[in-house]
C-alpha positions in Angstrom: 60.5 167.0 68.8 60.8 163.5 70.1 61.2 162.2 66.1 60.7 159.1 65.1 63.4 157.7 67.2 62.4 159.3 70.2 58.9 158.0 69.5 59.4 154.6 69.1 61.2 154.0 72.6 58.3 156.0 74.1 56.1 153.3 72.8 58.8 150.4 74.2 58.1 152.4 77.4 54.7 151.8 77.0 54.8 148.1 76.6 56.6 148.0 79.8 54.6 149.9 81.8 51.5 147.9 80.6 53.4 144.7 80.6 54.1 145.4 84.6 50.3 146.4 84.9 49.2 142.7 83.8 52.3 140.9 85.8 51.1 142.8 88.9 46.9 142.0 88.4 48.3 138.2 87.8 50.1 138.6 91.4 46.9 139.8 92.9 45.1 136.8 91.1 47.8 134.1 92.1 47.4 135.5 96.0 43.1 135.6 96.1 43.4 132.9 98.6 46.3 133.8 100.2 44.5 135.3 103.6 47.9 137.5 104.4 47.9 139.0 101.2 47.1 142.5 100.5 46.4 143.7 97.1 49.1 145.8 95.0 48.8 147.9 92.2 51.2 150.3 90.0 52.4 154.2 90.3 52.1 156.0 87.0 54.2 159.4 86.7 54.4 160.8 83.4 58.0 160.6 81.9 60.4 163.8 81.3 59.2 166.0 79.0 60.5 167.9 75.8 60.7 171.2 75.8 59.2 172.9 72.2 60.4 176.2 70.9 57.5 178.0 70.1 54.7 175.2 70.9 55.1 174.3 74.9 56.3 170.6 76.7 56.0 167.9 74.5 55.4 164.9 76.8 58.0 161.4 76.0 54.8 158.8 77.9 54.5 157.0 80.9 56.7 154.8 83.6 56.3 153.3 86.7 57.6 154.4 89.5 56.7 152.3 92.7 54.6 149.1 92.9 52.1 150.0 95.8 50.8 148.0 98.5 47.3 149.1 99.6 47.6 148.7 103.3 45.6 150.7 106.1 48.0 150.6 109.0 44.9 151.4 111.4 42.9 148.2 110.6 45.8 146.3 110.8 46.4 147.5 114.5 43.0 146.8 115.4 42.8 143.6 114.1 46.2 142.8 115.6 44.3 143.9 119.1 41.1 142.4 118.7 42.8 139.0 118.1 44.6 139.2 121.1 40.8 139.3 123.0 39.9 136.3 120.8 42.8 134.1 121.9 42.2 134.7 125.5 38.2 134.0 125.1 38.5 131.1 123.2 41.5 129.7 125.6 39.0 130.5 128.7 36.2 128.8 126.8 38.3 125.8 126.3 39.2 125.4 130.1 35.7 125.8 131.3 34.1 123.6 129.2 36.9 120.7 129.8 36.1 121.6 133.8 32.3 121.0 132.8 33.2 117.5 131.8 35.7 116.7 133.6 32.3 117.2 136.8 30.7 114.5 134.6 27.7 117.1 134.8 25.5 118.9 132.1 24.9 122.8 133.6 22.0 124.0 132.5 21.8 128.0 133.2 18.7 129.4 134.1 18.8 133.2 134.6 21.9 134.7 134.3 21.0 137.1 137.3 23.6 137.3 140.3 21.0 134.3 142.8 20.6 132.3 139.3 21.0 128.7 140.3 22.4 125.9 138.0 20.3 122.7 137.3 23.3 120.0 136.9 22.0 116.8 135.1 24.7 113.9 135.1 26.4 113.6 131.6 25.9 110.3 129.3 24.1 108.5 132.2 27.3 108.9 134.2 26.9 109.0 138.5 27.6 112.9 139.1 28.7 114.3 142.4 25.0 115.9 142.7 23.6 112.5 142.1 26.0 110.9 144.7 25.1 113.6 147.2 21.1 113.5 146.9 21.7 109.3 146.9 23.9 109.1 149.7 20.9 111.1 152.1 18.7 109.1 150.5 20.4 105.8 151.4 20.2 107.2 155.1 16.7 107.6 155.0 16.1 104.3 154.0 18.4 102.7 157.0 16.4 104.7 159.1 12.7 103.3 157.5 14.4 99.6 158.2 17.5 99.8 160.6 17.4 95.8 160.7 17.6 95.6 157.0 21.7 94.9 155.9 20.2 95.1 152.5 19.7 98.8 152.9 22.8 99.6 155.0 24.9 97.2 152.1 23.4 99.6 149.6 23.9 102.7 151.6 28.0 101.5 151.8 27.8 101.0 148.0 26.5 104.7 147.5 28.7 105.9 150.1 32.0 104.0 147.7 30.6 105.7 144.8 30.0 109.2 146.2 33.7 109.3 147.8 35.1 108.0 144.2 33.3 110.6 142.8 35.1 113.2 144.7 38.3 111.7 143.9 38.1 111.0 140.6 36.6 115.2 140.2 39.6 116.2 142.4 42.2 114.2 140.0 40.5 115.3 137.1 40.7 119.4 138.0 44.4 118.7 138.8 45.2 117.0 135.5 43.2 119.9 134.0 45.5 122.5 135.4 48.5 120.2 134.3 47.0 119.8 130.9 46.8 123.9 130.8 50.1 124.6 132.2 51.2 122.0 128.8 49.1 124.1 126.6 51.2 127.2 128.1 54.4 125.6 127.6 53.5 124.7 124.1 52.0 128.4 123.3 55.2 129.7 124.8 57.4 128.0 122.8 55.0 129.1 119.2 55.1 133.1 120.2 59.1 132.3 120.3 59.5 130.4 117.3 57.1 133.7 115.5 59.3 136.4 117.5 62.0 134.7 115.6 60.5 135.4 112.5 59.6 138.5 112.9 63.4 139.9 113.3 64.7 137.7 110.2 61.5 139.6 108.4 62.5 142.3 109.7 66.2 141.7 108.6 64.9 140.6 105.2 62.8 143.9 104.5 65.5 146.6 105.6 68.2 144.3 103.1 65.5 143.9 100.1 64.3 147.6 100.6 67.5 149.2 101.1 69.2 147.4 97.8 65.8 148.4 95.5 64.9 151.7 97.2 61.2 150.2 96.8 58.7 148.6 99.3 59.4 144.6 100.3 55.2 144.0 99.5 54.9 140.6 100.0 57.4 140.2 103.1 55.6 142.8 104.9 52.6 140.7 104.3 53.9 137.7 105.7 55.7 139.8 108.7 52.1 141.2 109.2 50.8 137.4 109.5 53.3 136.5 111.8 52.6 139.7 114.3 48.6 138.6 114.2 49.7 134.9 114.9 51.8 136.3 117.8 48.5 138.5 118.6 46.4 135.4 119.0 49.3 133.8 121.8 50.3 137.1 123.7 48.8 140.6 123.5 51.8 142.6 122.2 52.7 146.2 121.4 54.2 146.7 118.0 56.1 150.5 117.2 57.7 151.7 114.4 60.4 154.5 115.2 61.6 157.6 112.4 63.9 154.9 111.0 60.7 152.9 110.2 62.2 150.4 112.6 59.5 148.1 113.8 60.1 146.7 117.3 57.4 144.2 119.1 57.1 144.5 123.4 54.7 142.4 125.8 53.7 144.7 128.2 56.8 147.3 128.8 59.5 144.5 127.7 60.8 145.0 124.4 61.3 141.6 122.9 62.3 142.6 119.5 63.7 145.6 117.3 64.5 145.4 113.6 66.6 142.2 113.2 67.6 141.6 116.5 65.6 139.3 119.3 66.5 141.4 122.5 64.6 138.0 124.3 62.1 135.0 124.8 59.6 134.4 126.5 59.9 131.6 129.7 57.4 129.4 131.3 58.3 129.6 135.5 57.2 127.8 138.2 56.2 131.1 140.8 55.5 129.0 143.6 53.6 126.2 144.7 52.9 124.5 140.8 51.4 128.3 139.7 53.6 128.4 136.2 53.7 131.8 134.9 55.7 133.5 132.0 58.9 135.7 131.9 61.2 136.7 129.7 64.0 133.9 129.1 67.5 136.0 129.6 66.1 139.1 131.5 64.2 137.0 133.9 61.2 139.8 134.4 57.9 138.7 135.2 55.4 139.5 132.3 51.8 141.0 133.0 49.4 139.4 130.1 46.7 141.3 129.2 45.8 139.6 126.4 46.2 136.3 124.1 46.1 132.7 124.6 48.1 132.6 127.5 46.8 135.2 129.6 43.2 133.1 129.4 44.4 130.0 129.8 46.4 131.7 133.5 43.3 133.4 134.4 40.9 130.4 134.2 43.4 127.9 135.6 44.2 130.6 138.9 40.7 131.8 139.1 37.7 129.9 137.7 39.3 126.2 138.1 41.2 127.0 141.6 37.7 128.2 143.0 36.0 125.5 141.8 38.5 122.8 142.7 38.5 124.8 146.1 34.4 124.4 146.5 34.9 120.9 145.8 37.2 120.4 148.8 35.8 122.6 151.1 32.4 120.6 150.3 34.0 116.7 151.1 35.4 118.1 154.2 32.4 119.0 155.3 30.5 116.3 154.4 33.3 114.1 156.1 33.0 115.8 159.7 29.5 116.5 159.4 28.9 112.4 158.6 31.7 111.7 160.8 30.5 113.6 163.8 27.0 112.4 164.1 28.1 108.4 163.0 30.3 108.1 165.9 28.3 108.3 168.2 25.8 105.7 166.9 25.9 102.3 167.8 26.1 99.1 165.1 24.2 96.1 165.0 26.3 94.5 167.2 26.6 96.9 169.5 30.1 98.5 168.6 30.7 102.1 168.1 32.8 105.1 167.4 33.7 104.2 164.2 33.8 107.2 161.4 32.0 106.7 158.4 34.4 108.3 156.5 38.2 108.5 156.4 40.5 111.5 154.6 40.5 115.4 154.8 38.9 116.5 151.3 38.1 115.2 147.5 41.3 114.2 147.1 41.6 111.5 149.5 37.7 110.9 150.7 37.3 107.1 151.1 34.4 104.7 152.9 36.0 103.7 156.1 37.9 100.0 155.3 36.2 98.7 158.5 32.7 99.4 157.2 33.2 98.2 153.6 31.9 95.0 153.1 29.9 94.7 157.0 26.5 96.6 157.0 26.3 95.3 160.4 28.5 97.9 161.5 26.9 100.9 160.2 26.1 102.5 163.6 22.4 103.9 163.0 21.3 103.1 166.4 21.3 105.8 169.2 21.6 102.9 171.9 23.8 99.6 172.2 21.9 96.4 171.6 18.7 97.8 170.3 18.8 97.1 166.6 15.3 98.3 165.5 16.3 102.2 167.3 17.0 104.8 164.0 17.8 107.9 166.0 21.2 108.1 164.4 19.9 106.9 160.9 17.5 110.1 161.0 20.0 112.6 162.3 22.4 111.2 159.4 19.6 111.7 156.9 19.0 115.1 158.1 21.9 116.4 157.8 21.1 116.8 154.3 18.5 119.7 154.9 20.9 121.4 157.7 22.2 124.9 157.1 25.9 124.8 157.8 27.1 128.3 158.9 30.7 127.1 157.5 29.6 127.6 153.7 27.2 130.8 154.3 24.1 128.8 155.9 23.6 126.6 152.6 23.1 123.1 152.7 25.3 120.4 151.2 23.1 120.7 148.0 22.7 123.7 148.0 26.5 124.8 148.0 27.2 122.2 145.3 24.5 124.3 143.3 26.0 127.2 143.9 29.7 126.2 142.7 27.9 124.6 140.0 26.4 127.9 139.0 29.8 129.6 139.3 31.5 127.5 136.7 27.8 127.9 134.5 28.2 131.8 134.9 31.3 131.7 134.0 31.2 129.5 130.9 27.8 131.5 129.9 29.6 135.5 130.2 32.6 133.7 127.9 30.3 131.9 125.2 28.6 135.8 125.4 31.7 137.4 124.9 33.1 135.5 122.7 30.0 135.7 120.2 29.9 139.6 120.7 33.9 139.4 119.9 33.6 137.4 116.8 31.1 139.9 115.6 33.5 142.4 116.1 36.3 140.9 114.3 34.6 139.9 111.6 33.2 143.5 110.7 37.2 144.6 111.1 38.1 141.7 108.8 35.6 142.6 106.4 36.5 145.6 105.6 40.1 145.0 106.0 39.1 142.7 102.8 36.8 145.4 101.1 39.9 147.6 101.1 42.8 145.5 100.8 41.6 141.8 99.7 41.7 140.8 95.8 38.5 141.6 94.0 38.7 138.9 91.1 36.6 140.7 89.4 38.5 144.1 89.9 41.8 142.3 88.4 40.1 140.4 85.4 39.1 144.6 84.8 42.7 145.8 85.2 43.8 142.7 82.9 41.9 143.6 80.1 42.8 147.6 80.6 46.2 146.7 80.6 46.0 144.4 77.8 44.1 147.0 75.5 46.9 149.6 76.2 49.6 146.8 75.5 47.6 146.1 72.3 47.7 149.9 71.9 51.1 150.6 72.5 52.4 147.5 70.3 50.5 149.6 67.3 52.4 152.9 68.0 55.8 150.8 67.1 54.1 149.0 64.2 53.2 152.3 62.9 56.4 154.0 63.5 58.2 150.7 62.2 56.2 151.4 58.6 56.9 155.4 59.0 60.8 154.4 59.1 60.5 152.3 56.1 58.7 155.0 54.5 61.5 157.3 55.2 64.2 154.7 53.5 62.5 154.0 50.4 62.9 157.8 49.9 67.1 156.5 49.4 66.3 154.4 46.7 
């Protein structure tokens, strides 16, 4: 029999047990905000037991024997994955709609079918390129209703100036877009290094605190879980565990990490021609990103923005030797001629011709010298905004802007989709992540007062064998 001795520690044991139930609920309590937290809770095992003569196992109470972390590796994984889709939608998103801006044009989608054209309305009143390009024909239409009038041919120069600054300015914009992203890279590159850091001294911290208690490290493994979904968000990674219950982290086939040690970075590289790509700092291998911040922001920079910034070009060129080709041949008001309209190659460097700016006179609308009121060239100039050119696919100059209009629309439309559909998905994972391993309040203030009852319990077993005792010396007197 356990006497009265034997008793009374069995109700100390009890206090404790119960004491580490409420100290564990008040953790759970302290963390219900923390969003890295997972709930814990406390292994019961029934102590040694007694052995009887004659009546069975007597039992000596209760201890605990592990504090538990209620974890589901699974969810964690897909979460860890699903972020990684996030981080490259929202990073695309971002891009396209600083490229939207950066036109100066609103793009109003509507069909999403593969011929779906974009309407593109100019932003906050501001001159767009499709307003420049509709004015500009227009402006030659009205030279050729009055070729006399250096009122019309002064505003047709001014329209021309804005349309060419236009192209510039887009141009310089896309490029200091790209530079902007290849920043944002630099700066994401140098956050996924700072976490990979983290997670081997976590890694470090858990194997030392686990391998000195013989328990679980709870909360670091909570915040080592919180670094490897931050990391998730930057890079798509690969996290394994091996027999040891080593955890290493890869991008792609690299291993970057295992257990404490940081086998390497990761490297922003120039590739060739301004394309800056990652790799891994000491090794030097180029990484394939399927996933995370940085892989979106690379993909729209290299495919979206280059395409776009590529239209753009391949349009002012053509509007420059289009306009070019039919101007030269005209003939000015006082009789000179061919002079281009425009100078440069593309967006970049489109400008009015210097010898037209500020003379109307010398716009050269006539088809013959010394006849001021002929508009043959005037006309063929304000035609040329209706002709098919067989150099981008038989579409007009309109009609191509449009088009690349509706590219960067599509585009921006099938993220925003995507990016809705993903949040849905991660927020169902989330959810139940939290219905499984987030702190219920109401679940704790429950466990409190079961905890407290048995402590209240368990304080009444000593009291009781405190008075037995005493009952047991008075006998002595």
């Amino acid at each position: 029999m356990l006497g009265l001795f034997g008793t009374l520690n069995m109700g100390a044991r009890s206090l404790q047990t119960q004491q580490m139930g409420v100290e564990v609920a008040g953790h759970n309590l302290s963390n219900v905000n923390n969003p890295n937290y997972s709930r814990q809770r406390i292994d019961l095992e029934t102590s040694i037991y007694i052995p009887i003569a004659g009546l069975g196992m007597e039992g000596t109470g209760a201890s605990v024997v592990a504090i538990r972390q209620i974890r589901d590796q699974i969810l964690d994984d897909q979460i860890t994955s699903e972020l990684s889709v996030s981080g490259s939608l929202a990073s695309q998103q971002r891009a396209l709609q600083y490229a939207q801006a950066n036109l100066g044009q609103r793009i109003d989608r509507q069909s999403s079918g593969p011929d779906a054209a974009a309407t593109a309305t100019s932003l906050a009143g501001e001159f767009g390129l499709a307003e420049g390009i509709s004015t500009l024909f227009n402006s030659f239409q009205s030279v050729s209703v009055n070729p006399r009038d250096t009122t019309e041919r002064t505003v047709l120069l001014e329209n021309a100036k804005a349309l060419a600054s236009k192209f510039s300015q887009t141009d310089s914009r896309l490029s200091k877009l790209k530079t902007t992203l290849n920043d944002s890279l630099t700066s994401d590159v140098s956050a996924a290094n700072r976490l990979l850091s983290d997670v081997a001294k976590l890694n470090d911290r858990i194997s030392d605190a686990e391998n000195r208690t013989s328990g679980t490290a709870n909360d670091l493994r909570d915040q080592r879980q919180g670094k490897i979904e931050e990391l998730a968000k930057l890079v798509k990674v690969n996290v394994t565990k091996d027999a040891q219950g080593v955890l290493s982290v890869a991008v792609g086939s690299t291993t970057l990490v295992t257990g404490k040690n940081q086998l390497d970075s990761l490297q922003v590289y120039d590739a060739g021609g301004g394309q800056m790509l990652v790799r891994t700092a000491t090794g030097g291998t180029p990484l394939t990103l399927t996933g995370g911040s940085l892989e979106g922001t690379i993909t729209t920079r290299d495919g979206t923005l280059t395409t776009l910034q590529q239209d753009i070009n391949t349009l002012a060129s053509l509007m420059i030797s289009e306009v070019n080709a039919v101007h030269v041949t005209g003939y000015s008001l006082t009789g000179t001629t061919g002079a281009n309209f425009f100078t440069g190659t593309d967006a970049s460097n489109i400008t009015l011709n210097s010898a037209l700016s500020g003379s109307p006179q010398l716009v050269q609308a006539s088809s013959a010298a010394g006849v001021q009121g002929n508009n043959q060239v005037a006309v063929q100039l304000a035609q040329l905004a209706d002709k098919k050119n067989v150099s981008i696919s038989g579409q007009t100059f309109g009609q191509y802007f449009s088009r690349t209009i509706s590219g960067l629309g599509q585009a921006l439309s099938n993220v925003n989709g995507q990016s809705e559909t993903q949040s849905v998905v991660e927020n169902m994972l989330t959810t139940q992540r939290d219905s499984l391993m987030g702190v219920s309040i109401d679940e704790e203030m429950t466990d409190l007062i079961r905890f407290q009852k048995a402590y209240q319990a368990s304080a009444r077993i000593i009291t009781t064998i405190d008075e037995m005792l005493d009952t047991v010396l008075s006998l002595k007197r």
